[in-house]
C-alpha atoms as one frame of an Amber mdcrd trajectory, in Angstrom:
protein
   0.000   0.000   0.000   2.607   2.702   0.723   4.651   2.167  -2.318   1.389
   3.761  -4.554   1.610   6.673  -2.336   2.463   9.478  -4.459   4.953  12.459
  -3.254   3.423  14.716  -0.756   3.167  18.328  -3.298   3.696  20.563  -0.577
   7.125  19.493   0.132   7.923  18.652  -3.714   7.432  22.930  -4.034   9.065
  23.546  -1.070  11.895  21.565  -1.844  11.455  23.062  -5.884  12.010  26.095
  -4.280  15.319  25.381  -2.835  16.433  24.779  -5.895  16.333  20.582  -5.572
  14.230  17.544  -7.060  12.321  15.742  -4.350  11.560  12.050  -6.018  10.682
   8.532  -4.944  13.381   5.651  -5.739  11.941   2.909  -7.907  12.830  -0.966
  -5.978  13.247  -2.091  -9.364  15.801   0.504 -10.009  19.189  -0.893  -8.944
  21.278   1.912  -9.921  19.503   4.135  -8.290  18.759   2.474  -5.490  22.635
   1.986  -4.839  23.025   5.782  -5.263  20.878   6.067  -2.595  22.107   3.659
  -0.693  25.366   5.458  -0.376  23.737   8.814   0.658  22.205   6.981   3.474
  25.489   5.280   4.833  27.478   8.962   4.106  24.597  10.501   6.151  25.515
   8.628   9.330  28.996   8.316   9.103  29.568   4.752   8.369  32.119   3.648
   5.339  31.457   3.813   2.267  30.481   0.631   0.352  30.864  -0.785  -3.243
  28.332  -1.847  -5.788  27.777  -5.393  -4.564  27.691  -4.234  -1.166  24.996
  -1.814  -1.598  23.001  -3.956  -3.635  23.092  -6.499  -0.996  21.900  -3.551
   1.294  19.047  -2.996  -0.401  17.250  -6.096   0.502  16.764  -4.038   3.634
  14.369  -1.513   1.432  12.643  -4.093   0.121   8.979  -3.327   1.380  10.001
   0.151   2.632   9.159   3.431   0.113  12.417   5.273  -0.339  12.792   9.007
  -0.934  15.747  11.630  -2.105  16.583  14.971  -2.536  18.490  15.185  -5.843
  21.119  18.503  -6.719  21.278  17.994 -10.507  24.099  20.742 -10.561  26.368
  18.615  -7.779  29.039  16.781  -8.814  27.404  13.549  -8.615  24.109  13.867
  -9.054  22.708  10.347  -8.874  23.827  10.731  -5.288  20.569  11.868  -2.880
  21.666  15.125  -0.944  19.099  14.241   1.577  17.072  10.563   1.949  14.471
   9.057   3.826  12.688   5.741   4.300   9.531   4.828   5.456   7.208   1.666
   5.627   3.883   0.438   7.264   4.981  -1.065  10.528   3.277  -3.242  13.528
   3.448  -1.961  16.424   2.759  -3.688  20.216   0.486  -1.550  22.596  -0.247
  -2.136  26.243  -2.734  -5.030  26.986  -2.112  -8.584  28.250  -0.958 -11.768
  26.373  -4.596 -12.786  26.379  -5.218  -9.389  25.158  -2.446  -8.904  22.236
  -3.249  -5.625  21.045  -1.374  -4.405  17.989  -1.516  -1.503  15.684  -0.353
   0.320  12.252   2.054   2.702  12.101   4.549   4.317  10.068   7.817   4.063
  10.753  10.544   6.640   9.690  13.763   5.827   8.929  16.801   6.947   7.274
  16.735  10.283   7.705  19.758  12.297   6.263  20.592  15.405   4.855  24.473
  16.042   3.222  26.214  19.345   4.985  26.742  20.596   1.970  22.969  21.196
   1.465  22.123  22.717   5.568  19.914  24.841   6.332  17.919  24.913   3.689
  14.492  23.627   4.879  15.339  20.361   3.722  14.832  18.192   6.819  11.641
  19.809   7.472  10.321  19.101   4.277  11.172  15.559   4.320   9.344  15.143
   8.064   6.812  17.122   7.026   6.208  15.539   3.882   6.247  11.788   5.719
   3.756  12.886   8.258   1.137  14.002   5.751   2.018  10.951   3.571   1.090
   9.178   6.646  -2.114  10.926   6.747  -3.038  10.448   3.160  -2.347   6.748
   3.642  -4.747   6.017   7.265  -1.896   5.682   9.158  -2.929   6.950  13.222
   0.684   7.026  14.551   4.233   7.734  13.130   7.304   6.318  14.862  10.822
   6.519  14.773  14.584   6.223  16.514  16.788   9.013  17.091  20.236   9.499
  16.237  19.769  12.992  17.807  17.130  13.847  20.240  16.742  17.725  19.674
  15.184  17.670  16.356  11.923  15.733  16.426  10.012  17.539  18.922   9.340
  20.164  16.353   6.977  18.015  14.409   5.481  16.482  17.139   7.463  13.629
  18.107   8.167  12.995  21.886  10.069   9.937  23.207   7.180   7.165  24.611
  10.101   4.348  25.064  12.743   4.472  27.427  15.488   1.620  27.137  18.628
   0.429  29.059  21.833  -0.439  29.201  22.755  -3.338  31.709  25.862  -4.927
  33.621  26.177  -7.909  36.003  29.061  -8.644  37.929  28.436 -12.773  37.875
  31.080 -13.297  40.857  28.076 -11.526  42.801  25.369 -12.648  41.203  24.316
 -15.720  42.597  21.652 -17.280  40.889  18.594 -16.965  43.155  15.286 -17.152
  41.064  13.368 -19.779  39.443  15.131 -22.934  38.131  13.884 -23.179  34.809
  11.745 -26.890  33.687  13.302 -26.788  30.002  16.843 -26.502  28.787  19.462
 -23.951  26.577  21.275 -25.308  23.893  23.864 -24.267  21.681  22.648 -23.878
  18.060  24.054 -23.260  15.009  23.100 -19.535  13.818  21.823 -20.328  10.282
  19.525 -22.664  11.988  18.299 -20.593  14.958  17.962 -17.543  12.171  14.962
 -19.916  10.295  13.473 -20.164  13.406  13.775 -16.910  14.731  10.883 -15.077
  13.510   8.206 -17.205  15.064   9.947 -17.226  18.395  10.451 -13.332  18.174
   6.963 -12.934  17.254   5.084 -14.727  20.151   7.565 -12.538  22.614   6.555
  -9.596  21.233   2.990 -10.090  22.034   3.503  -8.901  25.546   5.775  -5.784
  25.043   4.562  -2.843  24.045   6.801  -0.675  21.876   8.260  -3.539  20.444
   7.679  -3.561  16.283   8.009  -5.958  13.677  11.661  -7.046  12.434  12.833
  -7.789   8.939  14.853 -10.043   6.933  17.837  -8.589   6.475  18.145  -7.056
   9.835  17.667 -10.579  11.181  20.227 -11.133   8.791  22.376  -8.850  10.399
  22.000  -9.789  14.193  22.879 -13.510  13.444  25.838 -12.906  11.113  24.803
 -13.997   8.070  25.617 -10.964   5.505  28.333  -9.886   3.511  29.554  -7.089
   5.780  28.495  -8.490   9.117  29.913 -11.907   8.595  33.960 -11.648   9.299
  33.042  -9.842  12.391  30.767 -11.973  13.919  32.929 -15.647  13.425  32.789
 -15.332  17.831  29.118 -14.758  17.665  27.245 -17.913  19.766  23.716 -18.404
  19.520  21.827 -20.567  22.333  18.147 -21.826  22.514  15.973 -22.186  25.006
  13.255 -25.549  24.656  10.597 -26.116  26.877   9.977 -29.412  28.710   8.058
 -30.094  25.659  10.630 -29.545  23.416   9.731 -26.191  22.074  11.685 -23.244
  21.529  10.806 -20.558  23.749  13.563 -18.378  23.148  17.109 -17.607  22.070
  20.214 -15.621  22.839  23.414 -14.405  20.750  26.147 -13.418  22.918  29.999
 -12.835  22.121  32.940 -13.437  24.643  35.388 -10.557  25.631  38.938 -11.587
  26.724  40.372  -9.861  29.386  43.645  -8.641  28.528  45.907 -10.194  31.170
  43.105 -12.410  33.216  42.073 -15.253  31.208  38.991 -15.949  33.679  37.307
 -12.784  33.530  36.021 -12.960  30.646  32.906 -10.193  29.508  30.039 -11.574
  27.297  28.097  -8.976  25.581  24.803 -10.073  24.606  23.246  -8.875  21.331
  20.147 -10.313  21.185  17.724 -11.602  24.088  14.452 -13.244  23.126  12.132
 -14.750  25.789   8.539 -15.748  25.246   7.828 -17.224  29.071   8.865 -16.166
  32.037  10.656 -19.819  32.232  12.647 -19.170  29.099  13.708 -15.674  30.893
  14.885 -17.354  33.231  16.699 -20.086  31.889  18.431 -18.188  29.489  19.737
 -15.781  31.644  20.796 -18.310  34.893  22.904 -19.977  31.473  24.688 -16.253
  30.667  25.555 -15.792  34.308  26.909 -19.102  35.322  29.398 -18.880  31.896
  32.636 -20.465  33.475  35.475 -17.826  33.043  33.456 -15.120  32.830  32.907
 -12.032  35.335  30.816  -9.784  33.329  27.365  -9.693  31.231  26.553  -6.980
  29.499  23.235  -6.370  27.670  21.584  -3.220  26.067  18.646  -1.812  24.748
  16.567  -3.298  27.592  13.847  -2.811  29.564  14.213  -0.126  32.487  12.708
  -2.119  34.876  14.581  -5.714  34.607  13.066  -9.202  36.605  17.033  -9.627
  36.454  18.022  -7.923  39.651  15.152  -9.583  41.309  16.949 -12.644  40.418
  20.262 -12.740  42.328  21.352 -12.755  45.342  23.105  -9.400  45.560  20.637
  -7.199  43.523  23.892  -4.435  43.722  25.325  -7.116  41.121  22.949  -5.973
  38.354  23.549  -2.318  37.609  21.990  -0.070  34.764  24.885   1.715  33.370
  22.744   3.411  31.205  19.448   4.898  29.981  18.117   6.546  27.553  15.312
   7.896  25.005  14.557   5.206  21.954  11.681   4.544  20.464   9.525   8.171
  19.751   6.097   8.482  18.691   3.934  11.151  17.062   0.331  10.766  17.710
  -1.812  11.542  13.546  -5.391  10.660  14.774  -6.294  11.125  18.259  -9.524
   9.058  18.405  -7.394   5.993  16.549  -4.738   6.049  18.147  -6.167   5.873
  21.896  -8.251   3.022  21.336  -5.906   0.844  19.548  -4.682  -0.026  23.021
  -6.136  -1.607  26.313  -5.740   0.193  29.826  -5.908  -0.679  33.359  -8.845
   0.794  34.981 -12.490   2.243  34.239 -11.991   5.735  33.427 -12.736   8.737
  31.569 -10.538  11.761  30.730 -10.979  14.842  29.097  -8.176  16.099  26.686
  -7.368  19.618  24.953  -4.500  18.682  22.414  -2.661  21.466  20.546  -0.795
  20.515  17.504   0.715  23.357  15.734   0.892  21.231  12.538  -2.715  20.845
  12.273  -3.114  17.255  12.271  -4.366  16.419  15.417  -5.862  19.087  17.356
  -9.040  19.106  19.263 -10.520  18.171  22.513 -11.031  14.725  23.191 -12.941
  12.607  25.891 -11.138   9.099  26.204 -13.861   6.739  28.296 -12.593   3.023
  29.531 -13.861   0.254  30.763 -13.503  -2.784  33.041 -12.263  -4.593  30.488
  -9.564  -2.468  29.512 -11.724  -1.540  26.342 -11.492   2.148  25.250 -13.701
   4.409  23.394 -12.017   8.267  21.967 -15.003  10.969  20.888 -14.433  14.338
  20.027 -15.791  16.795  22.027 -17.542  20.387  21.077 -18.199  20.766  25.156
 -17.492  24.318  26.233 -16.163  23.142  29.464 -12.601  23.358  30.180 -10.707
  19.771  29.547  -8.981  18.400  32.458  -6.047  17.941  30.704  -4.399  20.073
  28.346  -1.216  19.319  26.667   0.925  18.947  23.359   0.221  16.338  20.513
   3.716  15.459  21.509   3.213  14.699  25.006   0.181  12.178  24.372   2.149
  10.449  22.510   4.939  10.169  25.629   1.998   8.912  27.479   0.527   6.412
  24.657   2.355   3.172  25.828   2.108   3.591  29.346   5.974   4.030  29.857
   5.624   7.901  30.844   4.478   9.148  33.834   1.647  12.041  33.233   2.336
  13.036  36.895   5.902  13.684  35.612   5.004  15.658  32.725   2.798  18.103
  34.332   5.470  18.188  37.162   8.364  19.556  34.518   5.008  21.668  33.381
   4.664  19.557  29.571   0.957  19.450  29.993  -1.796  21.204  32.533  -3.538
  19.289  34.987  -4.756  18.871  38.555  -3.103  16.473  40.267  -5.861  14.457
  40.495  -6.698  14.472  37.036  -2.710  12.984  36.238  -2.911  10.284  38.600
  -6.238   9.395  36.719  -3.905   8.971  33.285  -1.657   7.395  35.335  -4.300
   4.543  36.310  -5.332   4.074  33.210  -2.905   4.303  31.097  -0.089   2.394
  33.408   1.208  -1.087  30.885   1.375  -3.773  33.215   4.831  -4.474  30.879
   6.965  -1.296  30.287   7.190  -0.499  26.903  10.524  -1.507  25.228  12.288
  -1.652  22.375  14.945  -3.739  21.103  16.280  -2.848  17.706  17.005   0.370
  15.757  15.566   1.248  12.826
């Protein structure tokens, strides 16, 4: 569906106006797509790659609709000055495993512009121009991940997902939780790769934030491409089957030597899957009982970890880091709110302001008992009991944001009564996570 999307006209002119040609890359276009391929990895830094790389990086783009800004008077002008990708995404939202609740949304990606070609309203007409696109196309929600956390407020954006960075000191960490009724195995990566969708899929059900992976990017995490392979010969993959026999989750980890202690050893963990709490714990009683090893670290994880429940010495497991990750910008009010469950009866009265016109109104938000949610909106001339940014609802939209926080560091108006009420209902019995970029 979003490849027939045509350019969004307002930013074409605005971009005409600079003096550049805004156009969509055709998938079946391999020389262009490789041009703009290489604009993408120039845009963040990374090396740049030959033909055969690129074109082995494009199976990323595969089902995503691609967009550059073109200088026909540059030098090379093949080469994007500015890019973007975007692509119809799933996206978990708070409910309960019996209660999987998923949603669309349109996930942004890709977002560069070259320094040669700053400050020219470029960037802005490239958000801009997604968010209407978005719009055009039904989508209630955009999403994205930051490289730098300044910009996207501006068009609405607000971080909804914190994530964190983790290390256990295993000579402390004595195992102390459940002993898990199946058992981890080492696998070989190709194989654990085939099976890796399924398993990731069933975990996801439970996390909100969390949003669907692709091919290559599995690709990627086990190993298995061109520019990933070499580095990742150490890479170990282990599975975790059920007393049935079932595979319930996985792990990829990678040993760090010490450089003059051979038994204190650091594994980093790159990917963590768990679909029951048994596979949780099984996998990770495996990681921190690793002979010769005195360190685990893991990132992009949940801020609140069962982990340090877990041990002995809860001082063992220490978040070394945390930070803003997934953001979220809120299209359609009414479709948005009740493509989630929440945690109480309730009903809330919202003023949203949304100086991009896409979303602004007031709103009344009812729940209830079973989590269900109904989103109106309202002509009443009585004051809302809430009144804040589009940018801030969409903080508060997977429960991981405290509205009693916001109106604290004054981001939206409320009694304090009425922002323990969001609170209720809004709290995610799972904090919202996720685990990838994109």
């Amino acid at each position: 569906m979003h490849h027939s999307l045509p350019l969004d006209p307002t930013s074409a002119a605005a971009i005409a106006d600079a003096g550049l040609r805004y156009a969509l890359v055709d998938p079946g276009d391999e020389a262009g797509g490789v041009a703009w391929v290489r604009a993408d990895v120039r845009g963040f830094h990374a090396d740049d790659v030959d033909h055969k790389d690129a074109v082995d990086n494009l199976r990323a783009f595969t089902d995503r609709r691609m967009t550059g800004v073109y200088d026909d008077t540059a030098a090379s002008p093949e080469i994007p000055v500015a890019t973007v990708s975007s692509w119809v995404t799933s996206l978990t939202t708070p409910g309960t495993p019996e209660q999987t609740q998923t949603m669309d949304a349109w996930a942004i990606s890709s977002v560069t512009v070259s320094p040669t070609h700053r400050r020219r309203g470029i960037a802005r007409a490239l958000l801009e121009g997604e968010l209407r696109t978005a719009v055009a196309g039904g989508l209630p929600l955009a999403a994205l991940t930051v490289s730098e956390a300044t910009i996207y407020r501006r068009f609405g954006f607000a971080c909804a997902v914190l994530v964190a960075d983790w290390s256990i000191d295993t000579r402390r960490a004595k195992w102390t939780g459940p002993a898990a009724r199946g058992r981890v195995q080492f696998v070989e990566r190709a194989a654990l790769r085939a099976q890796a969708d399924d398993i990731e899929r069933r975990a996801r059900r439970s996390i909100p934030g969390e949003v669907d992976r692709w091919g290559r990017r599995w690709d990627e995490f086990f190993g298995l491409t061109p520019d990933t392979e070499k580095e990742s010969k150490g890479l170990r993959a282990v599975r975790y089957d059920d007393e049935n026999g079932e595979p319930q989750g996985f792990a990829l980890f990678k040993l760090k030597e010490h450089e003059s202690d051979f038994s204190a050893h650091t594994v980093v963990v790159t990917e963590f899957v768990a679909v029951t709490d048994d596979a949780y714990a099984g996998l990770w009683r495996f990681l921190l009982e690793l002979d010769l090893v005195t360190e685990v670290r893991a990132s992009l994880r949940s801020v609140d970890e069962p982990l340090r429940w877990m041990v002995a010495d809860a001082r063992a497991v220490r978040k070394t880091a945390e930070s803003d990750h997934l953001w979220l910008r809120v299209l359609d009010v009414p479709a948005t709110l009740t493509s989630r469950r929440y945690a109480a009866p309730g009903s809330i009265a919202f003023d949203v302001r949304d100086a991009l016109g896409f979303a602004a109104g007031r709103f009344v938000l009812s729940t209830d008992a079973s989590g269900a949610a109904a989103c109106t909106a309202s002509d009443a001339p009585a004051d809302a009991e809430v009144s804040l940014d589009i940018a801030e609802l969409g903080a508060l939209f997977l429960g991981g944001i405290s509205a009693a926080t916001l109106r604290a560091a004054g981001r939206l108006t409320a009694t304090p009564d009425a922002a323990a009420a969001i609170d209720r209902l809004f709290l995610s019995p799972t904090p919202p996570r996720l685990g990838i970029w994109f």
